[in-house]
C-alpha positions in Angstrom: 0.0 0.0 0.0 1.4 3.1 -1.0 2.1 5.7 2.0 0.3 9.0 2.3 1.3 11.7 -0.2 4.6 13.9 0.9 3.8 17.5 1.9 5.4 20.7 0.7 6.7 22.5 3.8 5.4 25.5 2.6 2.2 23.9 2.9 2.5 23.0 6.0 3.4 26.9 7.1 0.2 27.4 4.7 -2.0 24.7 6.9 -0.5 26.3 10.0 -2.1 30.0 8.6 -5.3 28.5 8.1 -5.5 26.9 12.1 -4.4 29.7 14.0 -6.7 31.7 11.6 -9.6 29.3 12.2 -11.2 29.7 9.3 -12.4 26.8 6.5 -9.1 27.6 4.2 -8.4 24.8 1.3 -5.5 25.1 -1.7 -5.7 22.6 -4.2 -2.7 22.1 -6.5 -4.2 20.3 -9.8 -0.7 19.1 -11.2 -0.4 17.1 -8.1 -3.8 16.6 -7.1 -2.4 17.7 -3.3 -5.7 19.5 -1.5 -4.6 21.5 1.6 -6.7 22.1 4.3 -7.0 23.6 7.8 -9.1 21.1 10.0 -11.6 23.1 9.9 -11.8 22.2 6.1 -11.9 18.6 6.9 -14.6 18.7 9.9 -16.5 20.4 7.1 -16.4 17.4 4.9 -16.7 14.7 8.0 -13.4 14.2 7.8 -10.3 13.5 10.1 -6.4 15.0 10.0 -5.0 11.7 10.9 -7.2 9.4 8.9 -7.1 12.1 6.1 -4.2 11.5 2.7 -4.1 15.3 1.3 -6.0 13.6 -2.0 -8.3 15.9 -3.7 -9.6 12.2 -4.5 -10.2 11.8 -0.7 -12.4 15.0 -0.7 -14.3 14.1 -3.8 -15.2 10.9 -2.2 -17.2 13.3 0.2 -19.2 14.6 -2.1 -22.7 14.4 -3.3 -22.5 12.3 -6.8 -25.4 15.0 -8.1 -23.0 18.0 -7.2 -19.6 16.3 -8.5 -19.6 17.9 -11.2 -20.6 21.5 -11.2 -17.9 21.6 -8.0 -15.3 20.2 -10.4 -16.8 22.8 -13.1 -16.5 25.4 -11.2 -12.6 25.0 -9.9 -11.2 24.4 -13.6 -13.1 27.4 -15.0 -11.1 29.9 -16.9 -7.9 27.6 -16.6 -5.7 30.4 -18.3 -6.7 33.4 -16.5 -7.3 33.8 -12.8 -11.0 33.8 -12.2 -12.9 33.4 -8.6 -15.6 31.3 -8.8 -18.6 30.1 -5.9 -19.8 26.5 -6.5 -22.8 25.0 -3.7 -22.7 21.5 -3.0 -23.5 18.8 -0.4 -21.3 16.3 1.4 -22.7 13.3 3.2 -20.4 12.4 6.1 -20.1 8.9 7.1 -22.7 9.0 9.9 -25.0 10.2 6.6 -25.4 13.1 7.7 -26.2 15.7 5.0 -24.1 19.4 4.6 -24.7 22.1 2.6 -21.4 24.0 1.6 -20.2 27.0 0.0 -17.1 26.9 -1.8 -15.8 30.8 -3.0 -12.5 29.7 -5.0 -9.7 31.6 -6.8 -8.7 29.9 -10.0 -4.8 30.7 -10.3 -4.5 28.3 -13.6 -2.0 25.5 -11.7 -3.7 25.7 -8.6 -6.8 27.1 -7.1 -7.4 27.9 -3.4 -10.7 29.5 -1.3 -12.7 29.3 1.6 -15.8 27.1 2.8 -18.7 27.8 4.6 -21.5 25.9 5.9 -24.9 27.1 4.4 -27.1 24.2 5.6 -29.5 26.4 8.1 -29.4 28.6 5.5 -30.1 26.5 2.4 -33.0 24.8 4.9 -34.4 28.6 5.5 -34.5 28.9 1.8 -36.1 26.0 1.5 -38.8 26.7 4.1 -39.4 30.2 2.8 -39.9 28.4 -0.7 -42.3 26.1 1.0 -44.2 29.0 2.4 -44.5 30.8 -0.3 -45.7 28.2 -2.5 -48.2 27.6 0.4 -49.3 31.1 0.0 -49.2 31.6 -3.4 -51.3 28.3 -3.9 -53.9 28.7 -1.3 -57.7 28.9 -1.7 -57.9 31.3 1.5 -56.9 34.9 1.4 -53.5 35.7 2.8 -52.2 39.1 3.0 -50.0 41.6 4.3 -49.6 44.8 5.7 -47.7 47.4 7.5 -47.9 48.4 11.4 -49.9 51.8 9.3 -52.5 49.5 7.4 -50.8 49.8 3.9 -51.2 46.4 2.2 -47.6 44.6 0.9 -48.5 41.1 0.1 -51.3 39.6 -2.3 -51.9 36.1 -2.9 -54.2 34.3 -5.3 -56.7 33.7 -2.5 -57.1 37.4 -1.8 -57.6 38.3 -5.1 -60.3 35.9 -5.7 -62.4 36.3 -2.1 -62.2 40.7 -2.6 -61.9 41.2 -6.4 -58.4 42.9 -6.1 -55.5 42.1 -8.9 -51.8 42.6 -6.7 -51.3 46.1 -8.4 -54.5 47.3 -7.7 -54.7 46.8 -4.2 -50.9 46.7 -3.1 -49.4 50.0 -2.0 -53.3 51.2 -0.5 -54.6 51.4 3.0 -56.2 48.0 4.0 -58.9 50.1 5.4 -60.7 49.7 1.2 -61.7 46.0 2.4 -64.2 47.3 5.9 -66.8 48.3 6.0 -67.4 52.0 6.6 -68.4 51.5 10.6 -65.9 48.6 11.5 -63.0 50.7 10.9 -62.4 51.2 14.5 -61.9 47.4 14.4 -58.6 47.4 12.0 -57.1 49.9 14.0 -57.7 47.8 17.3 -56.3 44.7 15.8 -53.4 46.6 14.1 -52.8 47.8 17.9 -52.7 44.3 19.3 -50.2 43.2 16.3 -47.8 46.1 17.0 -47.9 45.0 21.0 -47.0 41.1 19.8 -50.6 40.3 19.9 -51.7 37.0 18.1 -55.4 37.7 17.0 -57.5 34.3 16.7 -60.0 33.5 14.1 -62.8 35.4 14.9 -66.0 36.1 12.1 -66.8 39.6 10.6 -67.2 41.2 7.1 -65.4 42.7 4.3 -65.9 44.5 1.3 -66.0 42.8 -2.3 -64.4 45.5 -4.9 -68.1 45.2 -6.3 -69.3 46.6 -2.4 -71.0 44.0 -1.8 -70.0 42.6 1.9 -68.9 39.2 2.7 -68.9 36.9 5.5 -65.2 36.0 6.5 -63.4 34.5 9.5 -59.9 36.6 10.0 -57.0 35.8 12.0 -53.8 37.8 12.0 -50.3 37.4 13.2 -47.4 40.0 13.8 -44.5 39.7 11.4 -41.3 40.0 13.1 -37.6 40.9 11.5 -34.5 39.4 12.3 -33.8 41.4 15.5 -37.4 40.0 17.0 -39.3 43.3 16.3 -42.7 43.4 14.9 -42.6 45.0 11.5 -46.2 44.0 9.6 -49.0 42.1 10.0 -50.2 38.8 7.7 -54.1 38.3 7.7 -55.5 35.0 6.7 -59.3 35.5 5.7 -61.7 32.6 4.2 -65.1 32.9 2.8 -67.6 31.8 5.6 -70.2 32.5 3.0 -71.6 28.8 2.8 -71.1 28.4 6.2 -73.1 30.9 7.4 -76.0 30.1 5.1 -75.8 26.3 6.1 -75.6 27.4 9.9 -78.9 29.5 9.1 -80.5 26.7 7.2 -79.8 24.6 10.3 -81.3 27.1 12.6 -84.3 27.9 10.9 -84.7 23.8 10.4 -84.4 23.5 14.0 -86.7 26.2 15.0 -89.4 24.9 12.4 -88.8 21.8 14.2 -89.1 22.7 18.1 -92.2 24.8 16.4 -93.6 21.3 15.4 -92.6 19.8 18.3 -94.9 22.4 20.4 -97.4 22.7 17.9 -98.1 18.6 18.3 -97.1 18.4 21.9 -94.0 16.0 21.1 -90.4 16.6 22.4 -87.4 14.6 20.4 -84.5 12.4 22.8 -81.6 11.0 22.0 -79.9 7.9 24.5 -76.5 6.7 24.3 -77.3 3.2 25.1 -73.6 1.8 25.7 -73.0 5.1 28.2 -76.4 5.4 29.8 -77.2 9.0 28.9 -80.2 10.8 27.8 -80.3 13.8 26.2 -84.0 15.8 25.8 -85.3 18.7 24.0 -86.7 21.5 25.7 -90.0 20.4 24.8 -89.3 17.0 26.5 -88.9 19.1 30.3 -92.5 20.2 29.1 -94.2 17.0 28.2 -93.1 15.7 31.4 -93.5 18.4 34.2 -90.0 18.5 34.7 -87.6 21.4 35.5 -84.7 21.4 33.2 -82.8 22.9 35.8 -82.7 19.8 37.4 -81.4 17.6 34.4 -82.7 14.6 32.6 -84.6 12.3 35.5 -83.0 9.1 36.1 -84.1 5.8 34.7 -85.6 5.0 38.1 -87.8 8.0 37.8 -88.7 8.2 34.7 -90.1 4.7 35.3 -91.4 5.6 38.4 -93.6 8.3 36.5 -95.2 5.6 34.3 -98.8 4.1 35.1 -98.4 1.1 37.7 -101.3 -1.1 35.9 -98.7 -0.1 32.4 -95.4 -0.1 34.1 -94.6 -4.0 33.4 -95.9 -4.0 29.7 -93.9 -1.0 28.6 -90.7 -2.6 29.9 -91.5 -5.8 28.1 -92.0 -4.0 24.9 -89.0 -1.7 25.7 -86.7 -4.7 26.2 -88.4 -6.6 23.1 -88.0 -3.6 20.8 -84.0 -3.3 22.1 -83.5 -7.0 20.9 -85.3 -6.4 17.6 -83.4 -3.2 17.0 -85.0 -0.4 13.8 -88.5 1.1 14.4 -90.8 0.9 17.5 -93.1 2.3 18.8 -95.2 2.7 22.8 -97.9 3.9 24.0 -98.5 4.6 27.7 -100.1 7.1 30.4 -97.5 8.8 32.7 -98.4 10.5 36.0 -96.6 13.9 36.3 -94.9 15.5 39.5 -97.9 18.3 39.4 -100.7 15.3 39.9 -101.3 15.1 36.7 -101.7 12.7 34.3 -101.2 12.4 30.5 -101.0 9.8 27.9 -97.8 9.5 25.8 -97.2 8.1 22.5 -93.6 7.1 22.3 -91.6 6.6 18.6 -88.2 6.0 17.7 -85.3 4.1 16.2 -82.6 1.7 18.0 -79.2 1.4 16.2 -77.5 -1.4 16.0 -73.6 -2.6 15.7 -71.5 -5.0 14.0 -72.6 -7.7 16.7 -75.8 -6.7 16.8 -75.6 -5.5 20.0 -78.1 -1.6 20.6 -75.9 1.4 20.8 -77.7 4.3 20.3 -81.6 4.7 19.8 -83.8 8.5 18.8 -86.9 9.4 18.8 -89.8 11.4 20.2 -92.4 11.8 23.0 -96.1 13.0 21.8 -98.8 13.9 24.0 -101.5 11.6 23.1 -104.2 12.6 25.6 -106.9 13.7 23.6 -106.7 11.2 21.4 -107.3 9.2 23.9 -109.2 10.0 25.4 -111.3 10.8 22.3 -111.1 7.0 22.0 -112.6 6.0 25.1 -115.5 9.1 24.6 -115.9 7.4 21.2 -116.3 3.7 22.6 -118.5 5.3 25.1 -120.5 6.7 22.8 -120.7 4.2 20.9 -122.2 1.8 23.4 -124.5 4.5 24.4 -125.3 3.8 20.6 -126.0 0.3 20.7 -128.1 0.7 23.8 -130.2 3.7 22.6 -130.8 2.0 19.1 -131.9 -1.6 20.8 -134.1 0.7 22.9 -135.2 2.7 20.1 -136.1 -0.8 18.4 -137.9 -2.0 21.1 -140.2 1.4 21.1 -140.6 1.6 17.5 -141.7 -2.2 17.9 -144.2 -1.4 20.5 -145.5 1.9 18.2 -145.9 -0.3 15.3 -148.1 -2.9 17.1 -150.2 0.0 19.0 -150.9 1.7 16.5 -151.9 -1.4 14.5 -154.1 -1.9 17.2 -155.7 1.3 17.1 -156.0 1.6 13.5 -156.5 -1.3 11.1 -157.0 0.9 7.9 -154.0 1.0 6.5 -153.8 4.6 5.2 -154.9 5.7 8.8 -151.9 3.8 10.3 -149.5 5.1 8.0 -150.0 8.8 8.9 -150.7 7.8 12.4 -147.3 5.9 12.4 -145.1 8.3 10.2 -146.6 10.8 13.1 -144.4 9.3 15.7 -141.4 8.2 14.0 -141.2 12.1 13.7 -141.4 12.5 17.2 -138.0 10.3 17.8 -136.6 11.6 14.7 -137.2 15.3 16.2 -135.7 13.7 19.6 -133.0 12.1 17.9 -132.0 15.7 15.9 -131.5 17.0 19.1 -129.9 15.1 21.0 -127.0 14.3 18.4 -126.9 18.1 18.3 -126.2 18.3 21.6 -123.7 14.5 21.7 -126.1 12.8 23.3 -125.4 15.3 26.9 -129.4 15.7 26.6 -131.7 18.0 25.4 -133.1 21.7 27.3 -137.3 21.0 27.4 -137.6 23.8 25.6 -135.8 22.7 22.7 -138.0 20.0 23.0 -140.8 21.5 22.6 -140.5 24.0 20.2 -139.5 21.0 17.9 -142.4 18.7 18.7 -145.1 21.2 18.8 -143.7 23.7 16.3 -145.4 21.8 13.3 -149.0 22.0 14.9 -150.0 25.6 14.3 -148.3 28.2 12.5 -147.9 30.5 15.6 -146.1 28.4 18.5 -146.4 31.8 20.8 -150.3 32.2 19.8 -151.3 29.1 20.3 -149.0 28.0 23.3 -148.6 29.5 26.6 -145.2 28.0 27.8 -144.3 29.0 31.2 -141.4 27.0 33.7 -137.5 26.9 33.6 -135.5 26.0 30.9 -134.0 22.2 32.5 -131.6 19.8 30.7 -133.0 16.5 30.2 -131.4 13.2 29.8 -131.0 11.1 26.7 -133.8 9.2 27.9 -136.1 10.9 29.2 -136.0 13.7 26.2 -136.8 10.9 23.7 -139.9 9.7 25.6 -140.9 13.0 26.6 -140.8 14.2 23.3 -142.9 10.9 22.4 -145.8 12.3 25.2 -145.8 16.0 23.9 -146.3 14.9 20.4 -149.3 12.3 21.6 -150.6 14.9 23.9 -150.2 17.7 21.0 -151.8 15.3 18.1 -154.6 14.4 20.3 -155.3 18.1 20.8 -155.3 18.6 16.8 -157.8 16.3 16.2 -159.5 16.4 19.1 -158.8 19.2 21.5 -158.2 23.0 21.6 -155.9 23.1 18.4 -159.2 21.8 16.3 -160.2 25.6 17.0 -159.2 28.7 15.9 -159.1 30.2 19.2 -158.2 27.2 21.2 -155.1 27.7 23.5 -152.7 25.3 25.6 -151.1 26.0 28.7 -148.3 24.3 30.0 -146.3 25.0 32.7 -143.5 22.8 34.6 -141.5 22.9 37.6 -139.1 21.2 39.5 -139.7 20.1 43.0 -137.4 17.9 44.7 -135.4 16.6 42.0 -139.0 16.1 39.8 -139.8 18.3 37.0 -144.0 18.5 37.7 -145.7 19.3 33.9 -149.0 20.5 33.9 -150.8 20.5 30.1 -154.3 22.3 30.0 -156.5 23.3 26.9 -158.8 25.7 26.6 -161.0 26.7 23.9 -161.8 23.9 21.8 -164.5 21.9 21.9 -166.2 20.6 24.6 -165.7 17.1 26.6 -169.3 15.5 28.0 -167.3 12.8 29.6 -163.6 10.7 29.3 -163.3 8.8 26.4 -163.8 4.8 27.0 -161.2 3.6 25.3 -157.0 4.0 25.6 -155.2 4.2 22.6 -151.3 3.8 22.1 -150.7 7.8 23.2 -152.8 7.2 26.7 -150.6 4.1 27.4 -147.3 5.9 26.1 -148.1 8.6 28.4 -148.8 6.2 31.2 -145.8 4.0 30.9 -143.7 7.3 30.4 -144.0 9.5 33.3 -145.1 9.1 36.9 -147.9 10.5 38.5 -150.0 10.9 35.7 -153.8 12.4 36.1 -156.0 13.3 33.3 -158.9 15.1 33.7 -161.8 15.5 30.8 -163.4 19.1 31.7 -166.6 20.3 29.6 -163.5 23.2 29.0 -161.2 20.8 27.9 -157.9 18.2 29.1 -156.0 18.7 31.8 -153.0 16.3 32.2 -150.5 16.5 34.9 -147.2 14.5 35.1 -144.3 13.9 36.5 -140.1 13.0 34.9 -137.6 12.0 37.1 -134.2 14.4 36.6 
């Protein structure tokens, strides 16, 4: 193995120049290929004095293969003249670790000597501010600067598409063109913060379009700081919150239209975290309930405790049933609230379900279902009332029918005899589904079954007693004796004259309304009649205390109706 190369001992004074100087000194000679070096040099390149040959080879070695050659360019340049030359290249040690180098050389024509200097922080700034810049230059938000006075500097691409602005238009004018005219105080504030160090966070306002038109941004700013530290500018970064404004809007305006539904149908929405255990309601959801929000979502204990004993077992059964099935359900079940009230609730929602098909999550809402229900149970109730009054109806249109067959066997007399009374109910009947079957005032009733007798109700009948509510019952067959008693006085009694009257007067005594019907005027009455038809026996079977009298001056009738 050949030994290291021999040294000119004017190199070595050289070399001993370049340590006590301490600076990065090399001097190659290119007819011997000797490179001279302090060890600062050699540090440069990773490289040892005692491990080191004095090779230019040695050194090359060092060298990034991509940079080889513009480094060897640049120390042969101008070969015949003396020329100075600066070359930058890397060197990768042999603990790879990479090294940016400046070489500034001095081309002599047989030899070439210089200085290096280690650039990496700053080839890695340059590289960063190039990053940074192609971060602003490229971004979709506007970025901008300005001085500590408001005069714009900087204009990106972002900027010029959010305000309208080209660079030359805008650059070089006060920043104070993008406010509004009465939010200038707020550009001067923030400018004031940035000149004390201040960060300023996002925060939402408005700017001016060039157009004028003013849009929705959210602007941050930062101080910009020289190389002594001191704050020199200030970069704003703005982005269109346009969109986002109108979608946050859309969203409000859906959720009032929804809590507006939710009131409007007495329904409130929840949402339970089934894995965690927690319930989140609506405000509407305190309401249905009776409960104070200020006191949180009740328990699970309570909020069972609050349903219906006799319902309490069901609900958890279809609960637990609907949990296993997982999608839709649906419950219905009355609740007794904290005031003493109680309401029915109709309950429907959603259960979500995981991988394993295990319940993670279930939504839905809460409806107040009272009047419907209890709607339902007025309806069933009224619709057995129904059945009842139509088999009793039956029953007295039966007994009509054979009465009056009785009575009258020709069969044109029995039809108007008959069509008479089914009149009578059907007047009844008008009322009382008039009034839903509650009952019927007695002078309602007779006004409709006496009405049709004469053309002058008031002329012809003296009314006189207070206006009482009758029931279902008693209205129908009450109705059934004024139109007997009425009919009979047609034909027979004081409404067969011109001047005939009746009088009837009631009165309640004791929980009994007492009716008295007289007629005067008609014709006259030797003696009673020997024989009963249908309207005596109706009238008979009807009320209590019944006492006819047959007066040369005509009926008198008095009964009695239990209230």
């Amino acid at each position: 193995m050949a030994g290291p190369l021999q040294r000119d001992p004017w190199n070595d004074v050289g070399g001993l120049a370049f340590e006590t100087a301490r600076i990065a000194a090399w001097h190659l000679d290119f007819s011997t290929n000797i490179f001279t070096c302090s060890d600062q040099c050699l540090s440069l390149f990773g490289l040892k004095r005692h491990s080191f040959d004095g090779s230019w080879s040695s050194i090359e070695r060092c060298v990034h293969a991509a940079d080889l050659d513009g480094l060897r360019k640049s120390l042969h340049a101008e070969r015949n003249g003396r020329t100075r030359n600066e070359a930058e290249f890397r060197v990768l040690s042999e603990k790879g670790e990479l090294r940016w180098l400046l070489s500034r050389a001095t081309n002599g024509g047989s030899t070439c000597h210089g200085v290096l200097m280690d650039v990496t922080s700053r080839k890695s700034s340059d590289e960063a501010v190039a990053i940074l810049a192609s971060i602003v230059t490229h971004s979709e938000d506007a970025i901008f600067t300005t001085t500590l006075a408001g005069t714009v500097t900087g204009w990106n691409h972002g900027a010029q598409q959010l305000f309208g602005y080209a660079p030359e238009q805008i650059i070089g004018q006060p920043v104070m063109r993008l406010l509004p005219p009465k939010q200038s105080g707020e550009q001067i504030s923030a400018l004031e913060a940035i000149t004390r160090g201040e960060t300023i966070r996002p925060y939402d306002t408005r700017r001016m379009h060039r157009d004028g038109e003013a849009i929705h941004v959210s602007l941050s700013m930062s101080p910009i700081l020289n190389g002594r530290g001191q704050v020199i500018g200030s970069s704003t970064i703005a982005r269109d919150i346009t969109v986002r404004r109108q979608q946050t809007e859309a969203l409000r305006q859906n959720e009032a239209r929804l809590r507006l539904a939710l009131r409007s149908a007495r329904a409130g929405a929840w949402d339970l975290d089934i894995r965690k255990g927690e319930l989140h309601w609506s405000q509407e959801m305190f309401l249905l309930y009776g409960v104070d929000p200020v006191h949180g979502v009740p328990g699970r204990a309570e909020r069972d405790a609050m349903i219906d004993p006799a319902h309490r077992e069901r609900v958890d059964i279809e609960y637990q049933q609907a949990l296993k099935a997982g999608g839709s359900f649906s419950l219905e079940f009355p609740i007794h609230r904290k005031d003493g009230s109680m309401i029915w609730t109709s309950v429907v929602g959603d259960i979500t379900k995981d991988e394993t098909g295990h319940a993670t999550s279930a939504r839905g809402i809460d409806q107040d279902i009272t009047e419907r229900k209890t709607w339902e149970t007025r309806q069933n109730m009224l619709l057995r009332e129904l059945s009842h009054r139509v088999k009793n109806m039956l029953a007295v249109i039966q007994s009509m029918t054979r009465q009056t067959l009785r009575s009258h066997r020709d069969p044109d007399r029995f039809l108007s005899v008959f069509e008479g009374r089914i009149q009578s109910l059907a007047a009844s009947h008008s009322l009382l589904t008039d009034a839903d079957w509650r009952g019927a005032s007695i002078t309602d009733i007779l006004r409709s079954q006496l009405a049709g007798m004469t053309d002058n109700l008031s002329e012809r009948f003296r009314l006189r007693g207070p206006n009482v509510l009758l029931s279902a019952d008693s209205a129908t067959q009450f109705g059934l004796v004024l139109h007997e008693l009425g009919t009979n006085a047609l034909k027979y009694g004081a409404l067969s004259r011109p001047k005939g009257r009746v009088y009837l007067c009631w009165a309640i005594r004791n929980g009994t309304l007492k009716i008295l019907w007289r007629e005067r005027g008609g014709p006259e009455i030797p003696e009673a009649p020997d024989y009963e038809g249908f309207g005596s026996a109706l009238i008979l079977s009807t009320a209590a205390n019944v006492t006819r009298r047959f007066s040369p001056k005509g009926l008198s009738c008095r009964f009695e109706i239990t209230l």
